[in-house]
C-alpha positions as CSV (number, residue, x, y, z in Angstrom):
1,X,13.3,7.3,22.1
2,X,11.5,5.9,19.1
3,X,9.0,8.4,19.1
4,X,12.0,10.8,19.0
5,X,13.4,9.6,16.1
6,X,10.1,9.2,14.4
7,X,9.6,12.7,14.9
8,X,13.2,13.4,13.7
9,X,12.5,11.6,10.5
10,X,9.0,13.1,10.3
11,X,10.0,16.6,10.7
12,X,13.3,16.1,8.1
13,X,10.8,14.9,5.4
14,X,8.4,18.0,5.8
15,X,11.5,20.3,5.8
16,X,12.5,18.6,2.6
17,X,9.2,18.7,0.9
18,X,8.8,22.4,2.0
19,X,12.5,23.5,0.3
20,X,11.2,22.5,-2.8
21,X,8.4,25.0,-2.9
22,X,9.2,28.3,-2.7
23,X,6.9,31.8,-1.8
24,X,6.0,31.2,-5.4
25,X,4.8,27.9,-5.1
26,X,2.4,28.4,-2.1
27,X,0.8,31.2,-3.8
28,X,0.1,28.8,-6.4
29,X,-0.9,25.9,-4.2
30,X,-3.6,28.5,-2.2
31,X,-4.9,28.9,-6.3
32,X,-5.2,25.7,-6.5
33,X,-6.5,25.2,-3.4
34,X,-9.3,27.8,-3.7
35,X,-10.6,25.9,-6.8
36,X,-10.3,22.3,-5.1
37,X,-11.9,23.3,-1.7
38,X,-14.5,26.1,-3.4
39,X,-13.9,29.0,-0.8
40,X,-11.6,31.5,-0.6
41,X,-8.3,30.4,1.8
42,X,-8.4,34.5,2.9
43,X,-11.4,34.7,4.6
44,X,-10.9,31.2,6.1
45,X,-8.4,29.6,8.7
46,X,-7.0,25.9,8.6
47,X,-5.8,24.4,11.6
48,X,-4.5,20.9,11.4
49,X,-4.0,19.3,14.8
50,X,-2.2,16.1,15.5
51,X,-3.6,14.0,18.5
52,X,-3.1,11.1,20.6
53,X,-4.9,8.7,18.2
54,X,-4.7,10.7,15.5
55,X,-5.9,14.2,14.8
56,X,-8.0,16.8,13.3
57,X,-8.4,19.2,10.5
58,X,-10.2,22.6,11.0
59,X,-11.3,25.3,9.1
60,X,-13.2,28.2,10.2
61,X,-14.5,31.8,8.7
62,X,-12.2,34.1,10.0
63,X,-15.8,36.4,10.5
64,X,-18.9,35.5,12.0
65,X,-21.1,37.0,9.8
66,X,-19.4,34.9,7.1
67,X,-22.0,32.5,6.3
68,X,-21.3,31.5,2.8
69,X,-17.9,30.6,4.0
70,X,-19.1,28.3,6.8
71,X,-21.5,26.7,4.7
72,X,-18.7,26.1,1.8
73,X,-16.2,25.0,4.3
74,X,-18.5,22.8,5.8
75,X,-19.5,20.9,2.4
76,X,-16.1,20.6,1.8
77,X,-14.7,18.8,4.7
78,X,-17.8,16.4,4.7
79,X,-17.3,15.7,1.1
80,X,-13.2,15.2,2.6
81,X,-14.2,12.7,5.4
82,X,-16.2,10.7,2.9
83,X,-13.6,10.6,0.3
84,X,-10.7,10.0,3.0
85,X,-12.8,7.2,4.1
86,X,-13.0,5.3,0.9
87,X,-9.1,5.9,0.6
88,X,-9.3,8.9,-1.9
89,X,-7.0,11.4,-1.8
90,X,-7.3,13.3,-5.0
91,X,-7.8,17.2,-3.1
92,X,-4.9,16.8,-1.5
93,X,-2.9,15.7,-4.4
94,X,-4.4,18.4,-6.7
95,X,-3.9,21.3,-4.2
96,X,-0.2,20.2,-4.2
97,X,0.5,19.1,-6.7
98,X,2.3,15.6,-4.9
99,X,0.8,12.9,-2.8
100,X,1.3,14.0,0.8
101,X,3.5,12.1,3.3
102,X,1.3,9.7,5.0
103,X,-1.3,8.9,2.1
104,X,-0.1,5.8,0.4
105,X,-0.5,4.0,4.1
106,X,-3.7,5.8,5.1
107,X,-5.3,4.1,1.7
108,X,-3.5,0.7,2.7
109,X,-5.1,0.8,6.2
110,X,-8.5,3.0,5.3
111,X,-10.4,0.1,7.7
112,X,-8.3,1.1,10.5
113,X,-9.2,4.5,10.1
114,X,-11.7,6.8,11.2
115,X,-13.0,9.9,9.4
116,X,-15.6,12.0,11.2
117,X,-17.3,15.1,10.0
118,X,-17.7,17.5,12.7
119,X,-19.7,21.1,12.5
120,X,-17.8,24.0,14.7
121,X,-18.8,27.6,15.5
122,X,-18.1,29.2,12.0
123,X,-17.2,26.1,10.1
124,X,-16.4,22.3,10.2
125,X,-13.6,19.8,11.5
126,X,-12.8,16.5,10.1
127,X,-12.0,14.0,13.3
128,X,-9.6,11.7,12.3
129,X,-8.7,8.6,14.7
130,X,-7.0,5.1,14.9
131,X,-5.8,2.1,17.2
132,X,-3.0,1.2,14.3
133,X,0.8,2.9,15.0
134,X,1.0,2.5,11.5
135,X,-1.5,4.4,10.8
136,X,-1.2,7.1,13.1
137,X,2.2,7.1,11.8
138,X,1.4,7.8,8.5
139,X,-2.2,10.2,10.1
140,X,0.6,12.5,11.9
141,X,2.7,12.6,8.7
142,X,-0.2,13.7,6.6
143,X,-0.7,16.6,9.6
144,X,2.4,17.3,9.6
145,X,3.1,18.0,5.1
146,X,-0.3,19.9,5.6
147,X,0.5,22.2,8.7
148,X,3.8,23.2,6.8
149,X,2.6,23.7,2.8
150,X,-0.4,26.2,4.6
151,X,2.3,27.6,7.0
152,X,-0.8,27.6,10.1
153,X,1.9,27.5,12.7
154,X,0.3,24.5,14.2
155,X,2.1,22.4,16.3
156,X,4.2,19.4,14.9
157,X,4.2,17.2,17.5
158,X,1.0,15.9,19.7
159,X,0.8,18.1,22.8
């Protein structure tokens, strides 16, 4: 039942965050993002996935001949797992503009959290795990802001 009603909670804050940036505002956020992450979000997919301890983010080429793409993507997120490590969270804040849900406890709790780089077919994936409910609170918020401002359709609860 707690669970429940931390997913309640968790789902009522991204809804809330969302209404406050209309089609507008994502177009603008994908600018921004493009700049911040230094590939373009159309030839790419994002996939963030929450998990049992935690979860991932993924990003992939959207075609296998696109090897600039991969490469970019994959400086990027190993660039994100080092910063996430040391508890900074500036790309995230400049590609919306907001500190995400989740972030102001994942830099409180950095120790208790780890970030692994990852290389997939096409691209990269940033691992992201942790033995603290706090913390996995807070992870599975993060997922959850970041799954709705890029509109992947990902699920928003762990499968």
């Amino acid at each position: 039942m707690k669970t429940l009603a931390s997913l309640i909670v968790a789902i009522a804050t991204v809804v809330s965050v969302y209404a406050q940036h209309p089609k507008q505002g994502h177009e603008e956020m994908n600018k921004r993002g493009d700049r911040v992450m230094g590939f373009d979000h159309t030839k790419t997919t994002h996939h963030f996935l929450l998990q049992e301890l935690g979860g991932s983010i993924e990003i992939t080429a959207n075609s296998a001949g696109d090897a600039e793409s991969s490469e970019q993507i994959r400086m990027h997120l190993k660039h994100i797992a080092m910063m996430f490590a040391e508890g900074n969270f500036n790309a995230p804040m400049l590609i919306h503009e907001q500190t995400p849900p989740g972030v102001k406890v994942m830099k409180e709790l950095k120790d208790e959290i780890k970030y692994n780089f990852e290389e997939i077919d096409r691209g990269a994936a940033v691992r992201i795990s942790t033995k603290n409910p706090v913390a996995l609170n807070a992870i599975h918020d993060f997922l959850r802001f970041q799954i709705t401002e890029h509109k992947t359709g990902d699920p928003l609860s762990v499968p």
